[in-house]
N, CA, C and O of each residue as an XYZ file, in Angstrom:
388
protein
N      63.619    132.812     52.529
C      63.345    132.493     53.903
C      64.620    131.979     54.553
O      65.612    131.779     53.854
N      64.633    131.756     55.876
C      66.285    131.420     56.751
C      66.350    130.276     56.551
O      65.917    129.739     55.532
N      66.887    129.717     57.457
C      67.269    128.030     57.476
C      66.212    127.807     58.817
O      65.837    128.730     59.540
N      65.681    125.851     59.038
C      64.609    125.375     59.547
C      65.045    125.207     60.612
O      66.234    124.895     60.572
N      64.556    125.280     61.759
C      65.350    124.665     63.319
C      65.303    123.207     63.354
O      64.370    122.659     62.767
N      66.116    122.549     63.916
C      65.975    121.248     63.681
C      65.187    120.120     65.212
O      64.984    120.677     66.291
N      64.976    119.165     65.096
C      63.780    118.870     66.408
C      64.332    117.567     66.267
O      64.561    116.855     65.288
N      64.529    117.398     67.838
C      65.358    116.393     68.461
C      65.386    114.936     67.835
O      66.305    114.539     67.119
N      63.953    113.967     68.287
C      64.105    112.640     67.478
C      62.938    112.689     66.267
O      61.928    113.391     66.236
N      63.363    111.816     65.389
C      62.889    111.896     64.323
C      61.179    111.856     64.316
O      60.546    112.485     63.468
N      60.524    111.047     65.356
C      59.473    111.234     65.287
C      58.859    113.053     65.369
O      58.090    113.860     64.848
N      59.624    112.915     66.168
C      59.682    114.882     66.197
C      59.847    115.445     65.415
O      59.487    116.620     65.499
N      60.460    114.994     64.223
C      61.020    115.422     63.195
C      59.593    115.471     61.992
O      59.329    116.296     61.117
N      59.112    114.619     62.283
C      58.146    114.291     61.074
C      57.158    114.550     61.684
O      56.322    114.712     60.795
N      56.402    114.790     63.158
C      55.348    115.641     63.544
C      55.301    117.412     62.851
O      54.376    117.895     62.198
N      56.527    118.057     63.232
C      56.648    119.153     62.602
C      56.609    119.544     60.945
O      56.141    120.506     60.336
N      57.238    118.478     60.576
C      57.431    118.488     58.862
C      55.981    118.226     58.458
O      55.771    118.420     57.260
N      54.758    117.763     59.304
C      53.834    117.300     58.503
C      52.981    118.389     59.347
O      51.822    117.982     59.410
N      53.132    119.595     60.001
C      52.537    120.328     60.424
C      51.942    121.730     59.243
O      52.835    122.346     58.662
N      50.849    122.032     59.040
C      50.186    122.687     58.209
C      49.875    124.302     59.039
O      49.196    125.194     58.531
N      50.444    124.373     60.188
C      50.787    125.832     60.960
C      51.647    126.841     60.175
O      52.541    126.524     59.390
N      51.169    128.413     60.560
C      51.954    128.681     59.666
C      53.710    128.969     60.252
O      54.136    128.991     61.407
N      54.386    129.149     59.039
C      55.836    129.548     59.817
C      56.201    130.709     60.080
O      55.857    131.519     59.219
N      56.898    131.222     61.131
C      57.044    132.692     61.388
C      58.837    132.337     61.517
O      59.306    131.302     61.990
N      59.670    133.570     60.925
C      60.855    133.787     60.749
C      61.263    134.614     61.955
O      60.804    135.731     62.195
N      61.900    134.163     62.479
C      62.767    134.515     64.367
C      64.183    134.593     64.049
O      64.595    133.872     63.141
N      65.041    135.411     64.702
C      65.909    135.735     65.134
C      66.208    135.676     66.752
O      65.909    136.641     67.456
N      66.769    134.582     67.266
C      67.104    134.484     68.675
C      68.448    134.858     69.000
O      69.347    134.148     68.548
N      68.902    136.383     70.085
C      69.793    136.570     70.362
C      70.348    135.721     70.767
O      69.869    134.689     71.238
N      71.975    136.142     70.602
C      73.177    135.613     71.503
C      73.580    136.842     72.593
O      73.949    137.995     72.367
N      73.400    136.264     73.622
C      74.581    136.969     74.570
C      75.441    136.623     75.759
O      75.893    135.479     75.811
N      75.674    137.345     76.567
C      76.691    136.606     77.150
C      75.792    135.787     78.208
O      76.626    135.193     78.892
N      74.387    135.428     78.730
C      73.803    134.969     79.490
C      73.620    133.511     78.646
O      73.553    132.391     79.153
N      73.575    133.763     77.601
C      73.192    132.087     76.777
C      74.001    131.764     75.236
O      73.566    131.375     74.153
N      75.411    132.137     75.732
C      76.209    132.122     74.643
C      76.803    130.114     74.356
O      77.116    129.346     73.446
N      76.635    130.150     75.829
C      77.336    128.542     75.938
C      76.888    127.916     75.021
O      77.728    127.499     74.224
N      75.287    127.560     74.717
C      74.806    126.714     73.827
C      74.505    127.658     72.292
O      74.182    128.843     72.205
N      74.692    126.866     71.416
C      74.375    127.452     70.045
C      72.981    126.893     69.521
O      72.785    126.843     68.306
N      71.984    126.462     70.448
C      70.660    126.446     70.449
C      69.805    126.738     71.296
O      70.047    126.536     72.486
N      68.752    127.215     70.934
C      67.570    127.266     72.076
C      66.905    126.329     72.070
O      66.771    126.010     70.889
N      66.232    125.468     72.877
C      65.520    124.338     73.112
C      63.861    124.844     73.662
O      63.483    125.594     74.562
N      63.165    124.042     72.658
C      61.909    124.779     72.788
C      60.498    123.635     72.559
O      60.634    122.958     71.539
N      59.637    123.443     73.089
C      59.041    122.894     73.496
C      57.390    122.793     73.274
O      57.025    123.216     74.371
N      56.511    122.582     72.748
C      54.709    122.807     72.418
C      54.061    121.229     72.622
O      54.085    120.315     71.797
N      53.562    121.223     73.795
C      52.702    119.793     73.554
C      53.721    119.365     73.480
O      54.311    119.893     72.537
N      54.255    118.714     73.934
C      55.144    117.365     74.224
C      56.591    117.371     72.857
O      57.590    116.651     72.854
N      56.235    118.334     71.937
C      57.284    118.122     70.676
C      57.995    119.384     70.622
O      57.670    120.563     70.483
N      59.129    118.708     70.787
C      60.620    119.293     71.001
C      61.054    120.056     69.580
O      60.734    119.618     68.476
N      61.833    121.265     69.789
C      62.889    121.354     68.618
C      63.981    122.029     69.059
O      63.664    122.460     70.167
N      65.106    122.363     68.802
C      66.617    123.158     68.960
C      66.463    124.156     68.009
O      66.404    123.734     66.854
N      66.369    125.518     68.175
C      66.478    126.112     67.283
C      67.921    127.261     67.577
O      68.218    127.877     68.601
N      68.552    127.219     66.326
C      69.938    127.852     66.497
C      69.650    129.373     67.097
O      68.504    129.815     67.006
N      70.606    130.105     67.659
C      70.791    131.274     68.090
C      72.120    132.084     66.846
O      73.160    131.704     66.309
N      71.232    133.431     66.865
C      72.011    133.835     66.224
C      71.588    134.138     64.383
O      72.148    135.010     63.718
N      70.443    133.146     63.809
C      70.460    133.187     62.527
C      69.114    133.362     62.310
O      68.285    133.304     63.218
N      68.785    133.623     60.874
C      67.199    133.956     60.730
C      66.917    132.575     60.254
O      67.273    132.197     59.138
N      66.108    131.624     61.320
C      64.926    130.797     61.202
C      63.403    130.798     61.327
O      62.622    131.443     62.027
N      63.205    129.511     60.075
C      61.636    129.473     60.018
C      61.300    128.402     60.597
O      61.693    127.255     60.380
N      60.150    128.998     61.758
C      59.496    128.102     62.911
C      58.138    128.058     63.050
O      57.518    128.974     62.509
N      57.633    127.378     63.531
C      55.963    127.193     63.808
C      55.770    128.104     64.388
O      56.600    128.420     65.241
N      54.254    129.157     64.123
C      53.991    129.981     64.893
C      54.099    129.582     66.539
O      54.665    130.365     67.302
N      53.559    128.401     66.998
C      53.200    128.087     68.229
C      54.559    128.609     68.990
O      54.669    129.375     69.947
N      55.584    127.895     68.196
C      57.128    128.192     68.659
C      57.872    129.331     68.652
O      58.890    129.634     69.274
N      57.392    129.757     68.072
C      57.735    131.320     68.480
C      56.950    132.681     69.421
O      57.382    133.648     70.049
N      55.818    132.221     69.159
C      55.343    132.388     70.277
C      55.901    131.869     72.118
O      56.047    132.664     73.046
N      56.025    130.978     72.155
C      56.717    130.556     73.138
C      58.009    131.054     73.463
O      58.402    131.088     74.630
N      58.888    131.554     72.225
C      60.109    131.816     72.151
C      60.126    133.370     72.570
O      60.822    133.764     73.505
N      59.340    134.189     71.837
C      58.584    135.330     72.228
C      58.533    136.083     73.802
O      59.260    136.966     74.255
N      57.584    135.490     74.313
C      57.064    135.132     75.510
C      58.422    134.682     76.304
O      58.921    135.669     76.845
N      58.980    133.783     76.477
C      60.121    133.502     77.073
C      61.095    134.978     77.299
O      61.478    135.510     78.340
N      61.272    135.316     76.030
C      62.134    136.511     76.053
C      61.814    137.545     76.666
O      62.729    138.182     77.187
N      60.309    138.074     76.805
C      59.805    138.891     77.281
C      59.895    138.792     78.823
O      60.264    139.797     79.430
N      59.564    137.566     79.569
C      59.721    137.685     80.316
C      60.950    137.305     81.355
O      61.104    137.191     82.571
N      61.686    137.186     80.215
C      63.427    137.213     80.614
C      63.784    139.284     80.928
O      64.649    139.808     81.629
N      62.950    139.778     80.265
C      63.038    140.751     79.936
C      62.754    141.634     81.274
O      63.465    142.451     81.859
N      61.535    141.190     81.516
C      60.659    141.663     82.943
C      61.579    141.023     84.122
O      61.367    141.489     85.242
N      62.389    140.200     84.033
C      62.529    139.833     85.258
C      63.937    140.616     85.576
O      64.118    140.943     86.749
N      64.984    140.951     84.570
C      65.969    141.450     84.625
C      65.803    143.132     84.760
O      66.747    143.698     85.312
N      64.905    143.801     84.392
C      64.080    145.136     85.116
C      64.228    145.013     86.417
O      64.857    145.668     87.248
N      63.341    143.775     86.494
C      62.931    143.658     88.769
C      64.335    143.473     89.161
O      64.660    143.567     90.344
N      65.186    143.215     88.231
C      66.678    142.964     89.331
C      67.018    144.209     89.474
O      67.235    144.799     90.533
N      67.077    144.701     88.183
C      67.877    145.864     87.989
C      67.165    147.006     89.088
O      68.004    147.804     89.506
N      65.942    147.195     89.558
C      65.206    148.111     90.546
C      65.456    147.819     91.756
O      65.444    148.635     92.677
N      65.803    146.160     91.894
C      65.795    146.014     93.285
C      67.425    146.198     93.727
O      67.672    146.345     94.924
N      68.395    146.187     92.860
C      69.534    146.899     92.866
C      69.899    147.895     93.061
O      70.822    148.103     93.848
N      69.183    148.987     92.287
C      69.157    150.498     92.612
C      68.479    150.431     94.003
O      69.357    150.679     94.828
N      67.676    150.275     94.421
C      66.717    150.175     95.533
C      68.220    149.985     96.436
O      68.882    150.947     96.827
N      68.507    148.850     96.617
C      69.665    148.503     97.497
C      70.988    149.715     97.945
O      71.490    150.024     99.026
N      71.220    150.181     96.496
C      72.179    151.245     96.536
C      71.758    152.274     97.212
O      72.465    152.750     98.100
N      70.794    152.680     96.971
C      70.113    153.949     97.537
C      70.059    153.759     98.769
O      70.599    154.621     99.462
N      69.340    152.480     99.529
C      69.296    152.469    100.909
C      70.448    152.035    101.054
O      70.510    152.050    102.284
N      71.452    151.643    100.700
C      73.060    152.062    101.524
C      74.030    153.018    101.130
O      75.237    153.036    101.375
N      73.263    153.884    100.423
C      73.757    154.962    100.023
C      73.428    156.116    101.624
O      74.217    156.834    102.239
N      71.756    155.812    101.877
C      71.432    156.884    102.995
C      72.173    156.530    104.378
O      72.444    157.405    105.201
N      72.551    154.839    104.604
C      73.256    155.223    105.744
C      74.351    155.984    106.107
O      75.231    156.200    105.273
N      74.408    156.315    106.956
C      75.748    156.771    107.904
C      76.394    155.907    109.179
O      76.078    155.671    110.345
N      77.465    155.583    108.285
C      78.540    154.587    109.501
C      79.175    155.657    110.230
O      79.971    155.401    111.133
């Protein structure tokens, strides 16, 4: 299995460690939109964790789910740019100056 993401203060620390959920193994890209930080910060019910970018970690289902979901709709929203871009080109493509 990868290495564990690690969760901010220790009480956090020992909510998760004593969690009986199961773990799901994630891979969170790097790219150039979220290269700055070398974690993702992620969040369920009030308990925090950092999980690295870049490596295969084991995380709470809940948290990856969330992590999931996040991506996806990082995903959807960079589509709607990308259409409303073309869209743009096209209508200043048809004018005539």
């Amino acid at each position: 299995m990868g290495n564990k993401a690690t969760t901010a203060p220790e009480t956090t620390q020992k909510a998760v460690e004593e969690t009986t959920e199961e773990m799901v193994e994630v891979i969170l890209p790097v790219d150039a939109s979220n290269e700055a930080d070398p974690n993702y910060y992620c969040a369920v019910n009030g308990v925090a964790m950092l999980i690295p970018k870049g490596v295969p970690v084991s995380i709470p289902k809940p948290y990856a789910e969330v992590v999931l979901n996040a991506m996806r709709e990082r995903k959807l929203m960079r589509d709607a740019d990308a259409k409303r871009i073309e869209k743009a080109e096209q209508q200043r493509g048809n004018m005539n100056y």
